[in-house]
C-alpha positions as CSV (number, residue, x, y, z in Angstrom):
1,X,177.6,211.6,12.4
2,X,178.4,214.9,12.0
3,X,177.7,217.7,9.4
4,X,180.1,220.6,8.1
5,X,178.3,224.2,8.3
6,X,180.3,227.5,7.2
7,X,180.8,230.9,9.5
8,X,178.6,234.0,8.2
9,X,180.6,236.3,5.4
10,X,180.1,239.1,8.3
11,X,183.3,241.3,8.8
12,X,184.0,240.2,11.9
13,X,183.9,236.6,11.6
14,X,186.1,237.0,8.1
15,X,188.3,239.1,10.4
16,X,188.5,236.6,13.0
17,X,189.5,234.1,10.1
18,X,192.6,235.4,8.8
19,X,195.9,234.2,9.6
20,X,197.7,237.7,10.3
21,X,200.7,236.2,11.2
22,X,201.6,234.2,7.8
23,X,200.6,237.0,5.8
24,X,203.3,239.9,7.7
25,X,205.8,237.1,7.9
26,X,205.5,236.4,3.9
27,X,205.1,240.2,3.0
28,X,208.5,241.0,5.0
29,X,210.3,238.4,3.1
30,X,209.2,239.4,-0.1
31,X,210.0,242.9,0.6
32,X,213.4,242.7,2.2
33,X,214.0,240.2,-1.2
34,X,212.6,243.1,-3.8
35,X,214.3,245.3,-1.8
36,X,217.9,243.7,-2.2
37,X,217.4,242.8,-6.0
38,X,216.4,246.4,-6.4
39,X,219.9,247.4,-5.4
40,X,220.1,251.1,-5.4
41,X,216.0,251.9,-4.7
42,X,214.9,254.4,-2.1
43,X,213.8,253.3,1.2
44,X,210.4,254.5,0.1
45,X,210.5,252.2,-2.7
46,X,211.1,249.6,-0.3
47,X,208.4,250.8,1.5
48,X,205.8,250.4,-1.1
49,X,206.7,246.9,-2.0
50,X,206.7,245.6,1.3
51,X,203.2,247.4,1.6
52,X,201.9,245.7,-1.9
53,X,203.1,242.4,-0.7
54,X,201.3,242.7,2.8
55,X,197.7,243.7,1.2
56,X,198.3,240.8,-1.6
57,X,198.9,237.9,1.5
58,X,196.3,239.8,3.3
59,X,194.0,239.2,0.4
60,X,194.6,235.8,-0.2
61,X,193.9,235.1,3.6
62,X,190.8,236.7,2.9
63,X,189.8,234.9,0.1
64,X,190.8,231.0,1.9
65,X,187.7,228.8,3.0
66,X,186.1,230.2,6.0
67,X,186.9,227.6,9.2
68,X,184.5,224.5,9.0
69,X,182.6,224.5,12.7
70,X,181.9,220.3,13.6
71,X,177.8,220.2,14.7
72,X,176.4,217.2,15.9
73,X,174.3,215.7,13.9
74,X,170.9,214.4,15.5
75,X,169.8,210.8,14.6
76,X,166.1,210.0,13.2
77,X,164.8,207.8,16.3
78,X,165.1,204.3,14.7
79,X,161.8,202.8,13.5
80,X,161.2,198.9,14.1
81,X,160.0,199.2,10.4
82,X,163.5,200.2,9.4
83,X,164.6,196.7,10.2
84,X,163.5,194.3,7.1
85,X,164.1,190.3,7.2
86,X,167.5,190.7,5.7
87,X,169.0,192.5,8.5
88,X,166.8,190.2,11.5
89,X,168.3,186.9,9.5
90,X,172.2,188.5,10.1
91,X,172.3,188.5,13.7
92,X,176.2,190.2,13.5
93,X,175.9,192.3,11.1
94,X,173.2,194.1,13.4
95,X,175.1,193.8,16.5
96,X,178.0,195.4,14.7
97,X,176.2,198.2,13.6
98,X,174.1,199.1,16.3
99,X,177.9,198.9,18.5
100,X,179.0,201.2,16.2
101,X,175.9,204.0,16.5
102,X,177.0,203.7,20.0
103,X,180.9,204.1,19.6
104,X,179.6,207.4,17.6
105,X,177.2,208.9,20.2
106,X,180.0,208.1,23.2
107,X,182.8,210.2,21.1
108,X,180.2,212.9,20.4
109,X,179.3,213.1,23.7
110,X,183.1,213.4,24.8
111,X,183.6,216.2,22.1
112,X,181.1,218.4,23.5
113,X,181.8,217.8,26.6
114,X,178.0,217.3,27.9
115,X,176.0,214.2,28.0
116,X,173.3,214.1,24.8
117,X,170.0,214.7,25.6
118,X,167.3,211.2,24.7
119,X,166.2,213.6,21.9
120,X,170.2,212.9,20.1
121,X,170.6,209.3,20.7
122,X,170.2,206.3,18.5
123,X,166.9,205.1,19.4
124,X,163.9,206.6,20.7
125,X,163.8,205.6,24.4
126,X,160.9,206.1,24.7
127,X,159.0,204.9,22.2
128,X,156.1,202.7,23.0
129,X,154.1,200.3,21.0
130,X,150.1,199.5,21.3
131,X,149.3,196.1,22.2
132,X,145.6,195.0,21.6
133,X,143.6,193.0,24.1
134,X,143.5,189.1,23.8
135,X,143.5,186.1,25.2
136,X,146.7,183.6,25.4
137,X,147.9,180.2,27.1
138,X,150.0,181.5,29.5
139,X,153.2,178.8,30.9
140,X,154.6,176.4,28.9
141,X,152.8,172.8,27.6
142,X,154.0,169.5,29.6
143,X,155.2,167.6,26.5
144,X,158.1,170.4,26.5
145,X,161.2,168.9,27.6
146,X,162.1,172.5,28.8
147,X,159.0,173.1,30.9
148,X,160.2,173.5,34.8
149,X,157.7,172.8,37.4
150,X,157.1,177.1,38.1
151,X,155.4,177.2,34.3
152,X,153.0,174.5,34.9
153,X,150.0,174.3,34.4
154,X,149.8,176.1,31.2
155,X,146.3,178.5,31.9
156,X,144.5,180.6,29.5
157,X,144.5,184.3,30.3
158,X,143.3,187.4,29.0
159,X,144.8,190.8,28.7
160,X,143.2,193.9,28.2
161,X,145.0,196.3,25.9
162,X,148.4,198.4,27.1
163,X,150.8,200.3,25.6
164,X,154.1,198.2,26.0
165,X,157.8,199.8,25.7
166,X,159.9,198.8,22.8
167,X,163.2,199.1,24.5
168,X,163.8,198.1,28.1
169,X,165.0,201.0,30.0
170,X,168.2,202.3,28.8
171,X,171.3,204.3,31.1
172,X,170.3,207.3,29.2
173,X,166.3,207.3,29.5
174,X,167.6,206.8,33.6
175,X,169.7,209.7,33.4
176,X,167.0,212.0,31.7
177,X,164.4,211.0,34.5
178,X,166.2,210.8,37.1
179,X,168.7,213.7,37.3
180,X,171.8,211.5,37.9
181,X,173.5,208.0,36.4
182,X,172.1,205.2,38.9
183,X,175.0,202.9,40.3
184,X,174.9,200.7,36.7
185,X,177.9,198.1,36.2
186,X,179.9,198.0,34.2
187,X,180.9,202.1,34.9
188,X,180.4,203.9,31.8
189,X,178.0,206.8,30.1
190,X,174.3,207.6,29.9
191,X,174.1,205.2,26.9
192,X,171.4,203.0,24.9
193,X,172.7,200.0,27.1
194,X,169.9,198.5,29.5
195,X,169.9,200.5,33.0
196,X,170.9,197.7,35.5
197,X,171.9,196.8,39.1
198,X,168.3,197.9,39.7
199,X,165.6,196.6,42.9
200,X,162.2,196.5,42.5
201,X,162.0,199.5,44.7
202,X,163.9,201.8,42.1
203,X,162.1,200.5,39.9
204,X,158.5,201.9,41.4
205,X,160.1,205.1,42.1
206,X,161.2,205.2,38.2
207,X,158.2,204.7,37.2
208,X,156.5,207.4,39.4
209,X,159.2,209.8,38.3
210,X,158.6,209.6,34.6
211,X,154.6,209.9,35.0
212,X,155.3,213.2,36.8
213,X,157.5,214.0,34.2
214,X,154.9,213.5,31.5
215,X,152.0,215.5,33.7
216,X,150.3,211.9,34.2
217,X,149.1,210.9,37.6
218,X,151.8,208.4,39.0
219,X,150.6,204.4,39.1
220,X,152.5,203.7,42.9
221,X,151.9,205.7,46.2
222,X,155.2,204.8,48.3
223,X,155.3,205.3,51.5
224,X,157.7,203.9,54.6
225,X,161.9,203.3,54.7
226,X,163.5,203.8,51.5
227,X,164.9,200.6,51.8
228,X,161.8,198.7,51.8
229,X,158.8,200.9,51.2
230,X,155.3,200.0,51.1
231,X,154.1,200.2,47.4
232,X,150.2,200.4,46.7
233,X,149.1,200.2,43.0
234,X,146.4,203.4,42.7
235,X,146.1,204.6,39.3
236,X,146.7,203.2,36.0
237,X,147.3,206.3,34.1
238,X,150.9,206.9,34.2
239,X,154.0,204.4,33.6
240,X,154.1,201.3,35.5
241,X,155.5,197.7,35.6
242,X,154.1,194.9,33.8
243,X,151.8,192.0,35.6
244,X,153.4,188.9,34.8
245,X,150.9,188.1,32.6
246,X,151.2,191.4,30.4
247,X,155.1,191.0,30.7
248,X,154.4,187.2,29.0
249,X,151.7,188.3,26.4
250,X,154.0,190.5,25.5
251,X,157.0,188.6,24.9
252,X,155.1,185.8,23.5
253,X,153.4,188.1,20.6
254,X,150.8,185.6,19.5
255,X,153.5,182.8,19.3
256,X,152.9,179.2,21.1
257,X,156.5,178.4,21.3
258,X,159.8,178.3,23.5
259,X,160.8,181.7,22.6
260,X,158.6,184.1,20.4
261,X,161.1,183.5,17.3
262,X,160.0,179.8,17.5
263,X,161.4,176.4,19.1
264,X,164.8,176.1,17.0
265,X,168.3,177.1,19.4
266,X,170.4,177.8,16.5
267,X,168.0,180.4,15.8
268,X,169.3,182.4,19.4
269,X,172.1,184.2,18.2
270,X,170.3,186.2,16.5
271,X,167.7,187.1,19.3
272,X,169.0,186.9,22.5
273,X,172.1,188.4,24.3
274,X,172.5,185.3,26.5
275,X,176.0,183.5,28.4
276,X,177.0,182.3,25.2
277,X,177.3,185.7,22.9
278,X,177.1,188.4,25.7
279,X,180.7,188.3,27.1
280,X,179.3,188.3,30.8
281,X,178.1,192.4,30.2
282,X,174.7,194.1,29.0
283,X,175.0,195.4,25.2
284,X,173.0,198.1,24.0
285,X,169.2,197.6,23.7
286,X,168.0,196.8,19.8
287,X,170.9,195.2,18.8
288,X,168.9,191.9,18.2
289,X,165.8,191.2,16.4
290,X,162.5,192.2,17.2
291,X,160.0,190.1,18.1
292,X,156.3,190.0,16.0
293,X,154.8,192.8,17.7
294,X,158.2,194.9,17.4
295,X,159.4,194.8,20.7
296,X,163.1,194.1,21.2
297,X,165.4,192.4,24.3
298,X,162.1,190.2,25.4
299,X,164.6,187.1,25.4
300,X,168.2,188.2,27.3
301,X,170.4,191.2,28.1
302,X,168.7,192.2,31.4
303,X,165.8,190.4,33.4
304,X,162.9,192.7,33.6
305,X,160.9,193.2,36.9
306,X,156.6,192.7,37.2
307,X,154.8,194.2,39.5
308,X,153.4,190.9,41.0
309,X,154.6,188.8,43.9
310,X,156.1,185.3,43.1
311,X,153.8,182.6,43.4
312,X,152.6,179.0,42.1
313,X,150.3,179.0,39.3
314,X,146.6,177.6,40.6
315,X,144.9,174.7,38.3
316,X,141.8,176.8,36.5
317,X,139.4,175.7,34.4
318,X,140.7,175.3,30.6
319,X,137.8,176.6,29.2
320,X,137.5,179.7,30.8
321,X,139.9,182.4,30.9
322,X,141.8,184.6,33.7
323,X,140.7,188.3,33.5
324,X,143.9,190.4,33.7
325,X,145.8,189.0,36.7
326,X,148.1,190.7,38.8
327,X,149.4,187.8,41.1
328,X,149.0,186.8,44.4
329,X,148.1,189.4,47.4
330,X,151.5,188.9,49.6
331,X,154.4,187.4,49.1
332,X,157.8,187.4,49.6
333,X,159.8,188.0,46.4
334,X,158.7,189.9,43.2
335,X,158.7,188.5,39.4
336,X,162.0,188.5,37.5
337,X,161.1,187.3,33.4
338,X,163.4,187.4,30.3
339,X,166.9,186.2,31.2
340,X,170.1,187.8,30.9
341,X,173.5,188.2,29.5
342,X,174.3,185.8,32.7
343,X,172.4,183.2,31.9
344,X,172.2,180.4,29.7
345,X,169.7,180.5,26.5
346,X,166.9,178.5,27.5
347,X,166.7,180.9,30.7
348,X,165.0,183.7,28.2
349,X,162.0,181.5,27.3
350,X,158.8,183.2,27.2
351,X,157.7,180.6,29.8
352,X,160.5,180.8,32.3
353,X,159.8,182.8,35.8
354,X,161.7,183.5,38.4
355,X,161.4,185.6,42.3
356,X,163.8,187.5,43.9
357,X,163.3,189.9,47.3
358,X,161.9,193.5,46.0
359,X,164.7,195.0,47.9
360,X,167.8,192.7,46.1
361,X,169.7,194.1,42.9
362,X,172.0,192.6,40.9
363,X,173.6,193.5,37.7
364,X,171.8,191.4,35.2
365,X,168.5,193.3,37.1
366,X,166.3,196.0,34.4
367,X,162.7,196.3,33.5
368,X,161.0,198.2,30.9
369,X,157.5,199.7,31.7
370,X,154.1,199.7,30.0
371,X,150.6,202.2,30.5
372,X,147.0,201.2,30.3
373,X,146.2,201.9,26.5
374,X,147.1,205.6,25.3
375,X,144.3,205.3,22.0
């Protein structure tokens, strides 16, 4: 966490490190002790001892360890190849240590009295991952005992290839952007937890934000009350939201099953920060496995907006494919996928879709956002 670095041999700095104090202190207690056992000695004899006792101390000040100076240490940005299937099969044994990394960036933050830049934290915030273009059944089959009316009927859909984050947005990827901590519950630091309590709205204006930060030409133009903008899509260079399609491809990472680890329940814990394992509070993004295409907290911890209005899927033809939907024209409430700490398990199934007004938040609210392909 941290590493121990010396102070130069310059004069000053060896001056500034010696103890004065200790030294006089010692040197007049030896004197005044010589002095008494020599009995009948001069005064100048006296002298001279004290003075050959004072350079002595003063020399073995000199000579001590020069004061160790605590520097934060930066971590390497953690690399979804670090994680082999050992450490995805032990579900706590992850948890535990990515809590810990975090219990270690929070005290060095509170020792040097600043918040860390993204550049010092765990995990690279930003880090993206290249999706390739395909085409995927998108809903969930009718013989699934799980299947709610909203996934049906499954339709086949293709996806052109995007650039997907690995993390969703974190408190501390907020705080870079943005200037300022966003009203995120529980209080707390600019940490690796999820950013919550978010609307859709925020969410756009994110988005826009962090293009301009990166010299790309924003996705959104917003325009109108602040509470309830009008948001055109215009541009597809910068950072956006997912389409509830993308947002699904994504999460399902080649996989025809319930979640993208497979079908099996007792296989959540290690996946999926849900109502049963959460504690009722978002826990810091990576902290469960990965899915196959390396992108973590797909299933749980925070529900993650789309850009596309809420809206029944239409009956196509099964052999022919959707071209990169975006959902329907108008509406009334915006996508919510993934699930959350809030919610029960079978809430974070790749399938499972929900709609909530663009201008509602809630603490179990995130998102994570995605570019057109960066090759």
């Amino acid at each position: 966490m941290a590493r121990r670095r010396r102070r130069s041999s310059a004069l000053g700095r060896r001056l500034d490190s010696i103890s004065w104090w200790p030294a006089v202190t010692l040197g007049g207690v030896v004197g005044v002790a010589a002095g008494l056992v020599a009995g009948g000695a001069t005064p100048v004899v006296g002298a001279a001892l004290f003075a050959a006792v004072l350079i002595v101390s003063a020399w073995l000040a000199w000579s001590g360890e020069a004061v160790a100076v605590i520097v934060p240490e930066r971590r390497r940005p953690r690399d979804r190849g670090d994680i082999g299937e050992a450490e995805q099969s032990d579900e706590h044994a992850g948890a535990a240590e990515r809590e810990a990394e975090v219990a270690g960036e929070k005290a060095l933050r509170d020792d040097d009295g600043g918040a860390l830049t993204i550049d010092a934290l765990a995990i690279d915030a930003l880090a993206m991952v290249e999706l390739p273009g395909g085409t995927f059944m998108m809903g969930s089959p009718d013989d699934d005992d799980m299947t709610l009316d909203a996934e049906k009927p499954a339709h086949s859909v293709r996806v052109s290839g995007f650039a997907c984050m690995v993390y969703p947005v974190t408190r501390g990827l907020w705080h870079e952007v943005m200037g300022a901590d966003h009203e995120w519950v529980p209080e707390g630091p600019a940490d690796d937890r999820p950013v919550n309590n978010v609307n859709w709205y925020k969410a756009m204006r994110f988005c826009n934000a962090l293009s301009e930060r990166h010299g790309l030409a924003p996705c959104y133009r917003i325009e109108g009350d602040d509470s309830a903008p009008s948001v055109t899509w215009v541009s597809s260079e910068g950072y956006r939201l997912p389409t509830e399609a993308e947002w699904e491809y994504a999460c399902r990472a080649g996989t025809w099953t319930r979640w993208s680890f497979g079908d099996d329940p007792e296989k959540l814990g290690g996946h999926v920060w849900c109502k049963d394992n959460a504690e009722g509070a978002p826990h810091p993004v990576g902290c469960k496995a990965a899915n196959p295409w390396g992108l973590y907290d797909m299933h749980g911890n925070v529900w993650e907006w789309c850009w596309d209005w809420y809206g029944e899927y239409q009956a196509t033809d099964p052999k022919r494919s959707t071209d990169d939907p975006s959902g329907p024209a108008s509406g009334s409430y915006r996508v919510l996928r993934g699930g959350s700490f809030f919610d029960w398990a079978r809430i974070s199934r790749c399938a499972f879709r929900f709609g909530v007004r663009p201008a509602n938040r809630l603490w179990s609210y995130g998102f994570r956002c995605v570019r057109g392909s960066v090759r």
